[in-house]
C-alpha positions as CSV (number, residue, x, y, z in Angstrom):
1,X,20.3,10.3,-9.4
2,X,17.3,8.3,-9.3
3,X,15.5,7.6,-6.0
4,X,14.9,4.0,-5.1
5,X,12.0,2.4,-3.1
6,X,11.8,-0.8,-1.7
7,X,8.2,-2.0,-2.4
8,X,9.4,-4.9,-0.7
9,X,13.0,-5.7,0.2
10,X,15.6,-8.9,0.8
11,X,18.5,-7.7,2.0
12,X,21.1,-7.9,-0.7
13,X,19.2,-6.3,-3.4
14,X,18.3,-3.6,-0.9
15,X,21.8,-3.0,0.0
16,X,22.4,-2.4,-4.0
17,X,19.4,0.4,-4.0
18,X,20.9,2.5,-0.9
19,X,24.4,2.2,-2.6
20,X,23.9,2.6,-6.4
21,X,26.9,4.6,-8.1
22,X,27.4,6.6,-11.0
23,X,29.3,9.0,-12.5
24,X,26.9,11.7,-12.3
25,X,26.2,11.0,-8.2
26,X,28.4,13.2,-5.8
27,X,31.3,11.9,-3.8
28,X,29.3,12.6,-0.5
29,X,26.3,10.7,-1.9
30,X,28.4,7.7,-3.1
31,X,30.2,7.5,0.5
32,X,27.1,7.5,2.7
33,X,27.0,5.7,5.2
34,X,23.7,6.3,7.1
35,X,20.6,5.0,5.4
36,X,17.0,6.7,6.4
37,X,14.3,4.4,6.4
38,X,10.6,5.4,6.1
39,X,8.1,3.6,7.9
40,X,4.8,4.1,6.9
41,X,1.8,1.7,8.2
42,X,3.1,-1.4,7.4
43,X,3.6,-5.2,7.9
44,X,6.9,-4.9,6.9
45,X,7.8,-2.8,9.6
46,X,8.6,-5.9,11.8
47,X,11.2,-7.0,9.1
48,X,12.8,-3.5,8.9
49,X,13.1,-3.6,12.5
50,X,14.1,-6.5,13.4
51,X,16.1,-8.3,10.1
52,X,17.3,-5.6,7.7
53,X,18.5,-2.6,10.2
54,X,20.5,-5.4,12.4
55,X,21.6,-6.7,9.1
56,X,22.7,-3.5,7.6
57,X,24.4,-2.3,10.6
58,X,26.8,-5.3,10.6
59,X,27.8,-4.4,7.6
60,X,28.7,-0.7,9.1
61,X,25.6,1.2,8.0
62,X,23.9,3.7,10.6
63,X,20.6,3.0,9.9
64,X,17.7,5.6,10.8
65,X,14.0,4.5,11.3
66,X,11.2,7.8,10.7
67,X,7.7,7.0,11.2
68,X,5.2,8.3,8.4
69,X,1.3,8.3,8.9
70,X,0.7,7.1,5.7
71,X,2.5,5.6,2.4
72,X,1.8,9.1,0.2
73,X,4.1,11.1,2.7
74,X,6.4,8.3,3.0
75,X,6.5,8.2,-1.0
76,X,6.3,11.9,-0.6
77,X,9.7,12.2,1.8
78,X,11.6,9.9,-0.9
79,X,10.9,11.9,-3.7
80,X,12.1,15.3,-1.5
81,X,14.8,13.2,-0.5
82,X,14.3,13.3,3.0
83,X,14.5,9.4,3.7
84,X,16.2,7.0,1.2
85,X,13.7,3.7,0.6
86,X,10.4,2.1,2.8
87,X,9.1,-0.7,2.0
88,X,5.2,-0.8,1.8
89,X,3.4,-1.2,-1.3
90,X,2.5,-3.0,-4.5
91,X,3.4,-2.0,-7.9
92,X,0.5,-0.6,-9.4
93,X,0.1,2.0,-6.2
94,X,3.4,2.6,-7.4
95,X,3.0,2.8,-11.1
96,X,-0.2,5.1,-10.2
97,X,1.8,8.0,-7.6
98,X,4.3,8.4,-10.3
99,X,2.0,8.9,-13.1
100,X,0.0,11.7,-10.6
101,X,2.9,13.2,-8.9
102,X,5.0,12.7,-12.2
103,X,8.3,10.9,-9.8
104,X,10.4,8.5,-10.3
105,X,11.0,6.4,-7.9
106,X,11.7,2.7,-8.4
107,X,11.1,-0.4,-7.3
108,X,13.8,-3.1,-6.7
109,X,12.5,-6.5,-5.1
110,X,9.0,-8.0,-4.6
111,X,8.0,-10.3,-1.4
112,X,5.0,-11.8,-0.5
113,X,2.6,-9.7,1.2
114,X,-1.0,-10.5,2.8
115,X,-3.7,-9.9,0.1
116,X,-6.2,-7.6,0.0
117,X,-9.8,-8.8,1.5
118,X,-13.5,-8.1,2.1
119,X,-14.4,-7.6,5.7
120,X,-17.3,-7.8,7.8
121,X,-17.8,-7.4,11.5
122,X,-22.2,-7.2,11.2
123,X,-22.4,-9.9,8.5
124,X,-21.1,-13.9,8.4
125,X,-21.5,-14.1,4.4
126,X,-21.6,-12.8,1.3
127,X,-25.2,-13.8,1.1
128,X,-26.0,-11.0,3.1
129,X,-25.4,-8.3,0.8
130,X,-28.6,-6.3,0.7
131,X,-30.2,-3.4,-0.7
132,X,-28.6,0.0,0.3
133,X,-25.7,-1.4,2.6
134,X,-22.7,0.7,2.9
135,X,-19.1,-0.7,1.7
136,X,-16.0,1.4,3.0
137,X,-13.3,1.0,0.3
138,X,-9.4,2.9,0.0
139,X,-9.2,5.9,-1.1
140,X,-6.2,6.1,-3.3
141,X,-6.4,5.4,-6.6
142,X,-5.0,2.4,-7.1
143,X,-6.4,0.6,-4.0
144,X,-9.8,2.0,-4.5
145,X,-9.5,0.3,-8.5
146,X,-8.4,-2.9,-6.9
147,X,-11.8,-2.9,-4.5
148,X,-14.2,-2.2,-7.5
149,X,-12.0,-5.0,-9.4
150,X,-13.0,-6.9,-6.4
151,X,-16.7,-6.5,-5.9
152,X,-17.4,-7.0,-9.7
153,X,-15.7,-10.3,-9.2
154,X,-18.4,-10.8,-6.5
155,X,-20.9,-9.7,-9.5
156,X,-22.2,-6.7,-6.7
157,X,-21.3,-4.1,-9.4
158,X,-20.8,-3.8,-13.1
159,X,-17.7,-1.9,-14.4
160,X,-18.1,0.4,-17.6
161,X,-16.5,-1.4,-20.3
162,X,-14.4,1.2,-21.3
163,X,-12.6,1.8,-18.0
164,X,-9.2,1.8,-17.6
165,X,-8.8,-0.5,-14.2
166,X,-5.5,0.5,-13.2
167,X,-7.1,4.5,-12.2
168,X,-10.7,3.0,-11.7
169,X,-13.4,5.6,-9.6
170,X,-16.9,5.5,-8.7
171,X,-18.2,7.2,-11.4
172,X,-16.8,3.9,-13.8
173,X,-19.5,1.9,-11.8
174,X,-22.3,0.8,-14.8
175,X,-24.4,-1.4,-12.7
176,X,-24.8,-1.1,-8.6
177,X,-27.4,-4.3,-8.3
178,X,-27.6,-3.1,-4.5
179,X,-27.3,0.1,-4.6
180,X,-24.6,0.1,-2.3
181,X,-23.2,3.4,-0.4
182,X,-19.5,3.4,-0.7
183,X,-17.3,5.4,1.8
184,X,-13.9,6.3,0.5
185,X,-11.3,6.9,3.0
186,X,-7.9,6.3,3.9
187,X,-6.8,2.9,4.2
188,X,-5.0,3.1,7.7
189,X,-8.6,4.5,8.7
190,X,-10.9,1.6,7.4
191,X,-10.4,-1.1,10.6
192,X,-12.0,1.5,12.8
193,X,-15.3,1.7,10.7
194,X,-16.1,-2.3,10.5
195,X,-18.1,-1.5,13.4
196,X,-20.1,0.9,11.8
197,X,-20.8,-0.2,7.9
198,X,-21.6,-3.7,6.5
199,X,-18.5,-4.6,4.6
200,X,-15.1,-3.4,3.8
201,X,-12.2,-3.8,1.5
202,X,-8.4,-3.2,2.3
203,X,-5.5,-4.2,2.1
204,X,-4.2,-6.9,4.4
205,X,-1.3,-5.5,5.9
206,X,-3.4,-2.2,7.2
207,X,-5.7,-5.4,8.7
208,X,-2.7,-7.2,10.2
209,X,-1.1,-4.4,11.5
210,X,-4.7,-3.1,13.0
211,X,-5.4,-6.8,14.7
212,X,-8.4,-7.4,12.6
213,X,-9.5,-10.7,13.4
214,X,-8.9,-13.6,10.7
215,X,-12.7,-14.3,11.2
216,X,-13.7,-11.0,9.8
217,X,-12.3,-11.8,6.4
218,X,-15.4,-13.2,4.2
219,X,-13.3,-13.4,0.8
């Protein structure tokens, strides 16, 4: 049986992912009736908490919340079967773990979620880019492709044309105008560095969640 994640859920469609039947899927699997939940850092935490667990309970489900420090071991314990959805990510992060880790897991329903943005705490513009500032961008592969994506849009760097943008690294970089330093780290990590480098891209649920101020975002 396939596992199922939730990139991001409504509650009726979820409900259809956690109970999926067929043929081939044991008795005891088809009868469950406690649904395990990762949580990794994300917005969509609240609504877990607080709309689909009451929800799903109502409806008889014992539902079980586990904390994960980041989305890869929350992807990690779905594929191992050790929780049963979460609900954190877009597709191509998605479409990029199977690929690597060669899973399967699928996505059901799509939400809204809070974009991805460039952040500054030391600067008030993009005008201020300068020679040899340092960037901090994500780490994994898709969310580190999306930042390069980005700053080419802000004309900063030049992509190789040949790249493939969906698995995009450092080394596709043709032109860095600045010569900007890049820092690749986790994510979850990046709010605690705006102090400490000129600009930063990530995604805007690691921002909401971390209390980054709305002010910091420049684009």
């Amino acid at each position: 049986m396939k596992k199922y994640i939730c990139i991001i859920m409504l509650l009726g469609l979820t409900l259809i992912g956690c109970d999926n039947k067929s043929e081939s899927t044991p008795k005891s699997q088809q009868d469950k009736k406690e649904i395990i939940v990762g949580l990794p850092p994300s917005m969509h935490n609240i609504m877990m908490e607080k709309v689909v667990k009451p929800a799903l309970e109502q409806k008889g489900y014992k539902v079980k919340l586990v904390n994960f420090s980041s989305l890869r071991d929350s992807n990690t314990a779905l594929v191992e079967g050790s929780i049963d959805l979460n609900a954190a990510q877009h597709q191509a992060y998605l479409d990029v773990y199977n690929k690597e880790t060669k899973s399967d897991l699928v996505s059901l329903v799509h939400i809204p979620s809070i974009s991805a943005a460039l952040f500054s705490q030391l600067h008030h513009s993009i005008d201020e880019i300068a020679n040899d500032q340092t960037i901090v961008i994500p780490n994994d592969p898709s969310n580190k492709s999306r930042s390069l994506l980005f700053l080419q849009s802000l004309n900063w760097i030049t992509l190789k044309s040949d790249s493939k943008s969906g698995t995009l690294d450092l080394n596709d970089i043709a032109e860095n105008r600045y010569n900007l330093k890049f820092k690749s780290i986790l994510s979850e990590l990046i709010p605690r560095t705006l102090g400490e480098v000129d600009y930063a891209i990530m995604p805007g649920g690691v921002a909401w969640l971390s209390k980054v101020p709305a002010e910091d975002v420049l684009v």
